[in-house]
Residue frames relative to the residue before (quaternion, step in Angstrom):
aa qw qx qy qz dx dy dz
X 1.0000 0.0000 0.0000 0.0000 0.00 0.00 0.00
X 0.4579 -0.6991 0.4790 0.2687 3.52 -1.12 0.91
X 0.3046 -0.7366 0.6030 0.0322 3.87 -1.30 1.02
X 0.0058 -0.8253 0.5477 0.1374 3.12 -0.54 0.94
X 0.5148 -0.6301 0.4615 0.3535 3.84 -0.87 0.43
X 0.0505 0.8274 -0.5584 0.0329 3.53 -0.31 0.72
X 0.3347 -0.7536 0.5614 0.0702 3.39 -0.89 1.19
X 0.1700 -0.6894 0.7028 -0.0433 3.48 -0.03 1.56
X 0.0927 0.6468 -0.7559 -0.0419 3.51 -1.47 0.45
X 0.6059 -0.5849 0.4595 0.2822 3.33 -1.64 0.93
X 0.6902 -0.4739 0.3758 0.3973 3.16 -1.51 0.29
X 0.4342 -0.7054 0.4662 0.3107 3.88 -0.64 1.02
X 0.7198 -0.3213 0.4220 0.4478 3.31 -1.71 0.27
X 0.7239 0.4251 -0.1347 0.5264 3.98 0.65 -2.05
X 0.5910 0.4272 -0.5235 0.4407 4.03 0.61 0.36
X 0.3687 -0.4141 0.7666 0.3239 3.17 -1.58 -0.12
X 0.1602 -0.8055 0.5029 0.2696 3.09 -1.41 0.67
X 0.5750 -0.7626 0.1972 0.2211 3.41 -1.00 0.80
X 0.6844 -0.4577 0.1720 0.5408 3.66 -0.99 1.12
X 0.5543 -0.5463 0.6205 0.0967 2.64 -2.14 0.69
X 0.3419 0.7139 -0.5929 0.1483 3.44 -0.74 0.96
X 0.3066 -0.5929 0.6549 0.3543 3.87 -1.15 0.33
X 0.5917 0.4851 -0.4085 0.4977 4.32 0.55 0.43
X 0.6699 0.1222 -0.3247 0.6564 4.16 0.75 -0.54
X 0.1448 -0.5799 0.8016 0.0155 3.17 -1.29 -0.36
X 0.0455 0.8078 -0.5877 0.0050 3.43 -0.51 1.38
X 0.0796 0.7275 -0.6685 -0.1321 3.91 -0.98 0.08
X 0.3784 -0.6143 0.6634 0.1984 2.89 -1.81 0.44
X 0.1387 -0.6517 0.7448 -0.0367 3.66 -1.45 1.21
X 0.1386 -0.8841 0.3940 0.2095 3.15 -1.00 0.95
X 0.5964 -0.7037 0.2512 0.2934 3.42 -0.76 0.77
X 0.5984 0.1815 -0.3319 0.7063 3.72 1.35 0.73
X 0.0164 0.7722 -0.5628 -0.2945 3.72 -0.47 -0.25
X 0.4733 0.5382 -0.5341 0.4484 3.32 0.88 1.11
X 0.7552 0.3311 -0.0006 0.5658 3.61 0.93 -0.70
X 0.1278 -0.8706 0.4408 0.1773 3.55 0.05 1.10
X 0.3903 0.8196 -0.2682 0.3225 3.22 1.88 -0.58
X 0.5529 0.6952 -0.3016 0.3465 3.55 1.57 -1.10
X 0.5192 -0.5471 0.4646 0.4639 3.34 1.24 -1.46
X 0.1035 -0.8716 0.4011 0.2623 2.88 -1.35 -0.74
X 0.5573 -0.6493 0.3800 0.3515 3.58 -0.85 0.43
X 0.1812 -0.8197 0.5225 0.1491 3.73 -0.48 0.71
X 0.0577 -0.8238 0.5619 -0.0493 3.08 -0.41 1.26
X 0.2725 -0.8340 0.4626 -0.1274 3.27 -0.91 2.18
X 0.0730 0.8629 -0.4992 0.0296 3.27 -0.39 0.86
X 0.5362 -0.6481 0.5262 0.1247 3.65 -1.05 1.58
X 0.3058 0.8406 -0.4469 0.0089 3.23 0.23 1.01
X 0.1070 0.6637 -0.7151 0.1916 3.82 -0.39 1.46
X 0.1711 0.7808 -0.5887 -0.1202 4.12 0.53 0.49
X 0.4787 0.5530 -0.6027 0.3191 4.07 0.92 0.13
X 0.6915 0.5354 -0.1819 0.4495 3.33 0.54 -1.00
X 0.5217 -0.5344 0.5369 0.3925 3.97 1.15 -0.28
X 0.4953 -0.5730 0.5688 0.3206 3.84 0.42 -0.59
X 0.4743 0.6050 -0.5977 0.2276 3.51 0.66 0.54
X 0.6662 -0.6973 0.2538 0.0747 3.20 -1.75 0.21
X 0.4043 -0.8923 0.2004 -0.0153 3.08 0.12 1.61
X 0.2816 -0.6256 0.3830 0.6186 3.63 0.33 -0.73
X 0.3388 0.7992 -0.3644 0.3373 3.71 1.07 0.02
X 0.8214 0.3245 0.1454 0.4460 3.15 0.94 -1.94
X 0.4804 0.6025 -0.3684 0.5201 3.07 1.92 -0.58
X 0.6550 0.5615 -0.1808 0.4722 3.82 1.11 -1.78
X 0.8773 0.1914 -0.2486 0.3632 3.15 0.55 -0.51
X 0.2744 0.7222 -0.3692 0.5166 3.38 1.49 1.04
X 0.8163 0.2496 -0.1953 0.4829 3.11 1.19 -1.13
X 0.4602 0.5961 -0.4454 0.4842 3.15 1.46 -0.33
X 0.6470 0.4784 -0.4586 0.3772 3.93 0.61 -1.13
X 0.6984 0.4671 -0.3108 0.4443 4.03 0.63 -1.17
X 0.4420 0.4884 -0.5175 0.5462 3.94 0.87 -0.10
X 0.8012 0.1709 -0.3563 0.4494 3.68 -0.27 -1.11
X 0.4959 0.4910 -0.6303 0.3402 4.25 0.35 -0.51
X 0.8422 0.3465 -0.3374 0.2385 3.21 0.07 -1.45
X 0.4708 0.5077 -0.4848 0.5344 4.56 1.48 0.05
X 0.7161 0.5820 -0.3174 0.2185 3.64 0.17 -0.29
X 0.3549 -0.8606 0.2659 0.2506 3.63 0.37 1.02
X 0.5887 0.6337 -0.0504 0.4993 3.31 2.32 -1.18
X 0.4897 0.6119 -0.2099 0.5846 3.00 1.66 -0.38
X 0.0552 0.8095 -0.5731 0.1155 3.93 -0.07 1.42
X 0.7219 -0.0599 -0.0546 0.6872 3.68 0.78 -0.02
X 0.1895 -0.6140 0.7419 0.1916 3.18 -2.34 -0.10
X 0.2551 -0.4920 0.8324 -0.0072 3.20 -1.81 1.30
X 0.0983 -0.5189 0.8472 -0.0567 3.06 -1.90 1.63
X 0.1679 0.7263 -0.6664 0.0136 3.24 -1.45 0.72
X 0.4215 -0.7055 0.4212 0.3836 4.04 -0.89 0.31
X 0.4520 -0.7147 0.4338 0.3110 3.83 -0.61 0.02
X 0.7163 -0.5359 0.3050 0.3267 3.10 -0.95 1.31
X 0.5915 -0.4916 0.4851 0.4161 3.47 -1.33 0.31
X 0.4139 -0.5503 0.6218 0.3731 3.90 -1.30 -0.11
X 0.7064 -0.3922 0.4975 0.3158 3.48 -1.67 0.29
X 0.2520 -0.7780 0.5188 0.2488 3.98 -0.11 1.01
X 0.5448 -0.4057 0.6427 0.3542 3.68 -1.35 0.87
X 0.6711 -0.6185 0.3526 0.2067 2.78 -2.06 1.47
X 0.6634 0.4798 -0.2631 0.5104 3.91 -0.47 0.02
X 0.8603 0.3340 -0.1165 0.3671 3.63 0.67 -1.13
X 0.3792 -0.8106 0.3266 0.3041 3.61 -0.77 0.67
X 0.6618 -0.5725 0.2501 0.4143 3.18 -1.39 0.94
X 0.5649 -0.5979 0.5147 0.2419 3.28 -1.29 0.47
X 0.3780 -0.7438 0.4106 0.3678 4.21 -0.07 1.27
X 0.6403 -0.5635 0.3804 0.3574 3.12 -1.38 0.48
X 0.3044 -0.8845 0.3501 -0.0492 4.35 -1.08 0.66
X 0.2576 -0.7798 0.5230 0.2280 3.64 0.02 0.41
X 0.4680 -0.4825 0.3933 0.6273 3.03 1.16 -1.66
X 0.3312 -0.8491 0.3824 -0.1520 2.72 -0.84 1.91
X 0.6065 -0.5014 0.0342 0.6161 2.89 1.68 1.77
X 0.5180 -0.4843 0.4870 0.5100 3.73 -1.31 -0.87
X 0.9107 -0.2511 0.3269 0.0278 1.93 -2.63 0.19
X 0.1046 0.9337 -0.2928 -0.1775 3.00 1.37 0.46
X 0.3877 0.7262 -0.3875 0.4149 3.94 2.14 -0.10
X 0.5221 0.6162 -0.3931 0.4394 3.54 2.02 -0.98
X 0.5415 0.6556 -0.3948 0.3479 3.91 1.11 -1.17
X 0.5479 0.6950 -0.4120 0.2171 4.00 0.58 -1.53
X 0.7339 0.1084 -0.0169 0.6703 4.14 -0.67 0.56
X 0.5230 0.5376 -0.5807 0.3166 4.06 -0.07 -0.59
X 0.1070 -0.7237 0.6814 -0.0229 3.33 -1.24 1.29
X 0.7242 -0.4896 0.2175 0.4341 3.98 -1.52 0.56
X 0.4869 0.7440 -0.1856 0.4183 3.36 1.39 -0.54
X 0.6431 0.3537 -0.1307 0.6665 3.51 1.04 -1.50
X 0.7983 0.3652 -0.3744 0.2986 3.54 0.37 -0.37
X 0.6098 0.6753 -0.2077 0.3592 3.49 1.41 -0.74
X 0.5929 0.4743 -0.2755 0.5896 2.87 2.11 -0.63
X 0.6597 0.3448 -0.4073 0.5291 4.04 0.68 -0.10
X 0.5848 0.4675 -0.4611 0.4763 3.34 0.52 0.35
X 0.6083 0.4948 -0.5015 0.3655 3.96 1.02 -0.03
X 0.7802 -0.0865 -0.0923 0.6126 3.14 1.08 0.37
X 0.2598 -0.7289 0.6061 -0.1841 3.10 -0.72 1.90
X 0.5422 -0.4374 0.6628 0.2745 3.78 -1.97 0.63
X 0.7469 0.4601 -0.3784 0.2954 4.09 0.23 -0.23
X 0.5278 0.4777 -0.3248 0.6227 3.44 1.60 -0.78
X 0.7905 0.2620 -0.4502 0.3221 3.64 0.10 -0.77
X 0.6242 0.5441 -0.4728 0.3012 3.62 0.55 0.32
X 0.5982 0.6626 -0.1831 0.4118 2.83 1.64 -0.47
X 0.6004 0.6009 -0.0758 0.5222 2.89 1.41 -1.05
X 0.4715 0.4872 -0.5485 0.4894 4.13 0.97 -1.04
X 0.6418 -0.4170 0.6373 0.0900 3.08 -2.63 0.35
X 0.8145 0.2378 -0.2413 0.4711 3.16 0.75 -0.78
X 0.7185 -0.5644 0.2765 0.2980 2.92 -1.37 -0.14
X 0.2996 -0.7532 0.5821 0.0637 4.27 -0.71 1.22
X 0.0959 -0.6090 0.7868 0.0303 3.22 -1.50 1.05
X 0.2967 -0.6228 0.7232 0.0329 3.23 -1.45 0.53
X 0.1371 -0.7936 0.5893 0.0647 3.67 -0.12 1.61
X 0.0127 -0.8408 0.5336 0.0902 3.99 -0.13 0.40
X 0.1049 0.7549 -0.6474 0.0006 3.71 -0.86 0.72
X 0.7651 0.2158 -0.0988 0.5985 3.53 -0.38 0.50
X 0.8965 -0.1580 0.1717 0.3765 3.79 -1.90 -0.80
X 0.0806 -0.8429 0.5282 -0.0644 3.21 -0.83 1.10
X 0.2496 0.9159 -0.2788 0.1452 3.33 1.21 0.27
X 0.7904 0.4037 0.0554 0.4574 3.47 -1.29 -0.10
X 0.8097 -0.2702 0.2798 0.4394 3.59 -0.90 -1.08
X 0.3343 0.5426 -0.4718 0.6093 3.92 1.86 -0.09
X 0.7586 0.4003 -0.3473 0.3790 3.44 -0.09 -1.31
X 0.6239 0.3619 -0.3775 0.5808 4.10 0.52 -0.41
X 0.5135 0.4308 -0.5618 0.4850 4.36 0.49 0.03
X 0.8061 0.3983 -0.2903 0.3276 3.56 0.47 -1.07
X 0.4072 0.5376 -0.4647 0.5738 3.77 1.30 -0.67
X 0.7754 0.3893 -0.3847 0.3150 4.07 -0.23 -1.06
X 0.5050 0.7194 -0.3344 0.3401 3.41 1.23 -0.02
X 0.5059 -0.6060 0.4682 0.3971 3.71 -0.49 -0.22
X 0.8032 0.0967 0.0617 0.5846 3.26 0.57 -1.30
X 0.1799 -0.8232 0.5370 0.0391 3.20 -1.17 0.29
X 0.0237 -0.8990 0.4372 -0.0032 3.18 -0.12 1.40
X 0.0724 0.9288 -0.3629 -0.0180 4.03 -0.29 0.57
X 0.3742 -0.7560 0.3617 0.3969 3.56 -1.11 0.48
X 0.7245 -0.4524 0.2641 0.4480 3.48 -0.96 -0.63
X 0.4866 0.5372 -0.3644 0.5846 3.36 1.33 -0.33
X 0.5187 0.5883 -0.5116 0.3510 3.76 0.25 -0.41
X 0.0500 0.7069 -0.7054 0.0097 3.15 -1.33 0.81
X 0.1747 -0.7559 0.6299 0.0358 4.05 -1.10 1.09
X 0.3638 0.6410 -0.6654 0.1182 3.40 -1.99 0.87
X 0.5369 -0.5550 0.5342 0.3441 3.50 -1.80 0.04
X 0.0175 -0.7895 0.6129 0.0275 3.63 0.15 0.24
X 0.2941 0.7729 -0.4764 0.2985 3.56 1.17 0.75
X 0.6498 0.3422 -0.3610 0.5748 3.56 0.87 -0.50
X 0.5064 0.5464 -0.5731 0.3414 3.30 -0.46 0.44
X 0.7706 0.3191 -0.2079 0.5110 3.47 1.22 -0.74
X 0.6210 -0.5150 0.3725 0.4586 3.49 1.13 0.31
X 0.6090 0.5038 -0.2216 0.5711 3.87 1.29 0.60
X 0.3565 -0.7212 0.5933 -0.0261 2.73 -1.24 0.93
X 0.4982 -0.6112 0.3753 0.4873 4.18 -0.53 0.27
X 0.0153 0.7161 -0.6894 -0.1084 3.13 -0.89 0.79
X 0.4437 0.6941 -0.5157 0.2353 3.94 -0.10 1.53
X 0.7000 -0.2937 0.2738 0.5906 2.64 1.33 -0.51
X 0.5562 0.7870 -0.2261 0.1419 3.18 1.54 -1.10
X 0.5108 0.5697 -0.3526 0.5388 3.40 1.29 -0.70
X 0.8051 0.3351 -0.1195 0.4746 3.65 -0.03 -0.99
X 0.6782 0.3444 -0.3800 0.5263 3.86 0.55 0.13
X 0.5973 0.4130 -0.4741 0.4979 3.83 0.69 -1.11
X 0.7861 0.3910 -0.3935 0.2727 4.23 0.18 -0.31
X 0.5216 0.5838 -0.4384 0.4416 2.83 1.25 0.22
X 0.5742 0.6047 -0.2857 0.4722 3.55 1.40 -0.86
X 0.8127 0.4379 0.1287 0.3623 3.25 0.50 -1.87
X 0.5763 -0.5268 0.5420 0.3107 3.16 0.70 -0.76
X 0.5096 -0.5483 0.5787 0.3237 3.73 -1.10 0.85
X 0.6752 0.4961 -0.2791 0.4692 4.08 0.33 -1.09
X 0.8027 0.2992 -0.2394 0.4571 3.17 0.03 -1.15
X 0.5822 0.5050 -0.4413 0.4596 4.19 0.99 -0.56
X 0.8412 0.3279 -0.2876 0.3195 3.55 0.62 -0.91
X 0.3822 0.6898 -0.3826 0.4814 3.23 1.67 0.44
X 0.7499 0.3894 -0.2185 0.4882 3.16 0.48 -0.83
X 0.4775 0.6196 -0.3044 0.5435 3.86 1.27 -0.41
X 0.7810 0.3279 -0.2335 0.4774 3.20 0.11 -1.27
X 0.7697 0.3441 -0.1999 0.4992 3.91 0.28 -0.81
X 0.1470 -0.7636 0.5741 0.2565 3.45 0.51 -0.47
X 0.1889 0.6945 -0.6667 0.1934 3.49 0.25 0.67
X 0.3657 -0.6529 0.6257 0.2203 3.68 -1.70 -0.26
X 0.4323 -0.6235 0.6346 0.1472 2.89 -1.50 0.93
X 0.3933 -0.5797 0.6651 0.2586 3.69 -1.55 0.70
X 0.5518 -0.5331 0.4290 0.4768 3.51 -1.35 0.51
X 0.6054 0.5003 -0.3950 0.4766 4.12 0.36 -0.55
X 0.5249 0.6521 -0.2938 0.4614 3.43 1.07 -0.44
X 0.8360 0.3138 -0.0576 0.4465 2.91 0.46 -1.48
X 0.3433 0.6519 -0.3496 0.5787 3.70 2.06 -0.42
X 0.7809 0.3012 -0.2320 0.4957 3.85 -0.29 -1.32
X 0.7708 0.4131 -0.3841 0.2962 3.87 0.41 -0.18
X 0.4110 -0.7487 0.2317 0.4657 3.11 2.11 -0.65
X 0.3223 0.7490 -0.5100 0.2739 3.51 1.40 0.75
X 0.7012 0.3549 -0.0671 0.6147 3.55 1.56 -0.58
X 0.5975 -0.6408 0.4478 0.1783 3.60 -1.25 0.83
X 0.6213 0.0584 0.3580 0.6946 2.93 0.38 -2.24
X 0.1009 0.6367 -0.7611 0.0713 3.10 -1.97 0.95
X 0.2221 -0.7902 0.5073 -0.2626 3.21 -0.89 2.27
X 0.5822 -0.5960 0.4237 0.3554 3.31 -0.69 0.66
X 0.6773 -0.5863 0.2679 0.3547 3.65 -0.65 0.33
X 0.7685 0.3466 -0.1671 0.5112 2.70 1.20 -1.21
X 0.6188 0.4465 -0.3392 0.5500 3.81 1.07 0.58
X 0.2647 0.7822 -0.4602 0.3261 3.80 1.55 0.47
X 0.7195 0.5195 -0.1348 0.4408 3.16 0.29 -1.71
X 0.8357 0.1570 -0.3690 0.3752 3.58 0.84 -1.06
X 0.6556 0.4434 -0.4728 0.3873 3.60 0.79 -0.03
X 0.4275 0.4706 -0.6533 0.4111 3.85 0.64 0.51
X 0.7633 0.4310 -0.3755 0.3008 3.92 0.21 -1.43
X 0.4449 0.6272 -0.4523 0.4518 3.96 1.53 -0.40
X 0.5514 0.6542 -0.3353 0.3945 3.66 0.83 -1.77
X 0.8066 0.4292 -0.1419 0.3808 3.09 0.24 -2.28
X 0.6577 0.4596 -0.4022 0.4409 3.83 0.35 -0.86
X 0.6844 0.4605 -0.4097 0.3896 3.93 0.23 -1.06
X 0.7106 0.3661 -0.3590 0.4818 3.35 0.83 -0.68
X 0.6909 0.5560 -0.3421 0.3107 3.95 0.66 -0.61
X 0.7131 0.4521 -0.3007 0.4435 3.12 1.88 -0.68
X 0.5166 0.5487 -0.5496 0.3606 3.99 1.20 0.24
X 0.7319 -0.2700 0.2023 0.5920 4.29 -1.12 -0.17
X 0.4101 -0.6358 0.6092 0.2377 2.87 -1.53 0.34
X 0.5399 0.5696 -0.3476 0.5130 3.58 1.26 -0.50
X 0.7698 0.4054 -0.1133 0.4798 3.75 0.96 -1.08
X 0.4249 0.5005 -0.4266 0.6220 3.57 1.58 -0.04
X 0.6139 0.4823 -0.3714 0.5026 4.26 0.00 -1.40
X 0.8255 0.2196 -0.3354 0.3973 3.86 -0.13 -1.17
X 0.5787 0.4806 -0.5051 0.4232 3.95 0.54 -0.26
X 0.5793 0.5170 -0.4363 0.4548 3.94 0.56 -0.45
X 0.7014 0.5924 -0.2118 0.3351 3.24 0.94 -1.07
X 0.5698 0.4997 -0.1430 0.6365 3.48 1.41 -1.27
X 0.8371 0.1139 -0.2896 0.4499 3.59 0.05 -0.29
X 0.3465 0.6440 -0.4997 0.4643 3.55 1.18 0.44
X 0.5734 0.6497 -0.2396 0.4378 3.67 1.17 -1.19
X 0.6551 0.4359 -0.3539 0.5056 3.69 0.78 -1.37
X 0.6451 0.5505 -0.3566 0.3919 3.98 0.32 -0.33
X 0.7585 0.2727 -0.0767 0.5869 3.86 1.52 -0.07
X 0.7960 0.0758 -0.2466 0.5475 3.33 0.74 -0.57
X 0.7043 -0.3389 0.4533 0.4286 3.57 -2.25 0.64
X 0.5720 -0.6647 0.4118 0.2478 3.21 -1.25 0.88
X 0.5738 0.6462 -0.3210 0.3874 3.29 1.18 -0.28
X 0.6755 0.5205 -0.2229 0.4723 3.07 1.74 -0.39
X 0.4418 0.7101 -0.3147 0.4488 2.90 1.69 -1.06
X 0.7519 0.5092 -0.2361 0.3459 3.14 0.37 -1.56
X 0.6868 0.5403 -0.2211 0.4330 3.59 0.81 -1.18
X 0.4569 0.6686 -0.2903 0.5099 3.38 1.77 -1.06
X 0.7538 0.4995 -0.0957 0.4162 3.48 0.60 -1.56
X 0.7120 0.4714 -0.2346 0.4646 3.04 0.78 -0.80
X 0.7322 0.3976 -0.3825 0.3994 3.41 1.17 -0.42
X 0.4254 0.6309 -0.3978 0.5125 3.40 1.36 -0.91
X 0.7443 0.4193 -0.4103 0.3192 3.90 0.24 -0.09
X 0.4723 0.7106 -0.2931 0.4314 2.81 1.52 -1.24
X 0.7396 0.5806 -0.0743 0.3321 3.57 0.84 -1.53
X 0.5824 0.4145 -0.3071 0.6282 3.07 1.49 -0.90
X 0.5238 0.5622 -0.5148 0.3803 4.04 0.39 0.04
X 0.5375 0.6540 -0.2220 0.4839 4.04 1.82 -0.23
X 0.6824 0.5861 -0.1941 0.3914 3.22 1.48 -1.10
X 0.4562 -0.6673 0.4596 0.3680 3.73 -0.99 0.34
X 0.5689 0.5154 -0.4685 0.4372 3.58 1.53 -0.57
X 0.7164 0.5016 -0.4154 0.2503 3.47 0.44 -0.86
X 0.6411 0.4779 -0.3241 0.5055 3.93 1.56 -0.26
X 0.3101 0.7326 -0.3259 0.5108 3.90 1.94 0.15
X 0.8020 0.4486 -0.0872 0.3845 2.74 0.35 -2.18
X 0.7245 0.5019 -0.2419 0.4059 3.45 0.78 -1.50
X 0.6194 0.2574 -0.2954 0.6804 4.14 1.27 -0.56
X 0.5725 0.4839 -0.5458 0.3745 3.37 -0.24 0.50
X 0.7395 0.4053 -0.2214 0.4897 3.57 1.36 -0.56
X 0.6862 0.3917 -0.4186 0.4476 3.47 1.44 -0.59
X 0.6260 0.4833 -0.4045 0.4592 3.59 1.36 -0.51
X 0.1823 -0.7719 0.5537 0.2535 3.86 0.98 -0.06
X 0.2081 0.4722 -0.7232 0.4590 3.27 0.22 2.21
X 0.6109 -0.4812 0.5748 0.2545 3.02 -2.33 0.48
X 0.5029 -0.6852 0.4571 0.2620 3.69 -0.99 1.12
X 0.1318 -0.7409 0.6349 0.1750 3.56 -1.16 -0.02
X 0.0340 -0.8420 0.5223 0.1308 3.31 0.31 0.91
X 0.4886 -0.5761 0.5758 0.3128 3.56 -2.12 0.36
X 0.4160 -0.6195 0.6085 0.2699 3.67 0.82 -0.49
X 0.8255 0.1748 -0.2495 0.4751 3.39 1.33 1.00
């Protein structure tokens, strides 16, 4: 199996450092490893791997607690979510497949009435990923199901291996997604193909899900890791000020008539002509030198 060298760096002096939890697990990769100045990429990982990574109230909290600090943190140029590997199976017994996050908790469901649920839904781990400024990859290897599968829809990008497999397996229990899922997978997918999968709970293969567009990229397993951190750096190393407003602008085409969209767009450009990155950017290309952006 291929190894990639990854330059983890501790939390700086100028970060806060980021919640504590045995469920997030946060590192930091930097986004030049010549130049620590670049930033870095926080790379998050869901880690309950007895359990598959499903979602708990554990993991929900500390999802949002992780996007509170991603989104105060100036050094912070993108997030990677991924689930943590299975553990090494006790003798005699078989290993346990490999998981993004393999829906929720579903022991969390037991006595839960509309009431209990309407309140965890006034604030929820799917809006706040959804919601950061910057930019979100969703690393997927293996199950994706259920409520994983609405972590990864809330993502920007979506990056998977071949073993991955995706669905709502919500009807089966007399439910339906309540993450967002109905209303992001159609935006991904298609009205047909979202309410197909809803209604039957069946699962998509990761090539599946590749040819419909529920997924970006789909990589062997062992080549996941590096072509997400290739993904992540090109995008972590352009402005941060100009990464936040392009998420923003095409975040827009998903709500407004396009006629707005457009007008939306058009000013947000206008604006960046105000910015110090955009006078950075522009001599950095006629002098063909590497920008240093302010992130403003």
């Amino acid at each position: 199996m291929m190894r990639l060298d990854i330059q983890v760096q501790p939390i700086r002096p100028n970060m806060t450092a980021p919640p504590v939890s045995e469920v997030i697990i946060i590192e930091e990769i930097q986004v030049d490893d010549e130049n620590d100045e670049k930033g870095v990429i926080a790379l998050v990982c869901i880690n309950r791997p007895n359990k598959l990574n499903a979602l708990n109230s554990d993991i929900v909290s500390g999802l949002k607690a992780m996007c509170s600090w991603a989104e105060s943190q100036n050094e912070i140029r993108l997030v990677i979510i991924k689930g943590a590997e299975p553990l090494l199976p006790e003798e005699g017994k078989r290993a346990k497949p490999n998981a993004f996050v393999a829906g929720a908790d579903i022991s969390e469901f037991t006595g839960k009435k509309s009431d209990d649920i309407r309140q965890s839904f006034k604030d929820n781990a799917w809006e706040a990923i959804w919601n950061l400024s910057k930019p979100t990859i969703a690393m997927i290897d293996g199950f994706t199901l259920g409520g994983g599968l609405e972590v990864a829809c809330s993502c920007d990008i979506r990056m998977a291996s071949s073993r991955s497999k995706f669905g709502t397996p919500e009807i089966s229990l007399g439910l339906i997604p309540g993450g967002g899922g109905t209303q992001r997978l159609s935006h991904l997918i298609g009205y047909g193909k979202a309410l197909e999968l809803v209604l039957s709970g069946e699962m998509l293969s990761a090539n599946e899900a590749l040819k419909v567009g529920l997924v970006n990229h789909v990589y062997e397993p062992e080549e996941l890791l590096e072509a997400t951190l290739k993904l992540a750096r090109g995008i972590a190393s352009k402005s941060p000020h100009t990464l936040k407003i392009g998420k923003k602008v095409v975040r827009a085409s998903l709500e407004l008539p396009i006629s707005e969209g457009v007008a939306l767009e058009a000013e947000e450009f206008a604006q960046l002509f105000d910015t110090e990155d955009k006078e950075i950017g522009v001599e950095a290309f006629l002098n063909r030198t590497n920008p240093n952006w302010k992130g403003k």
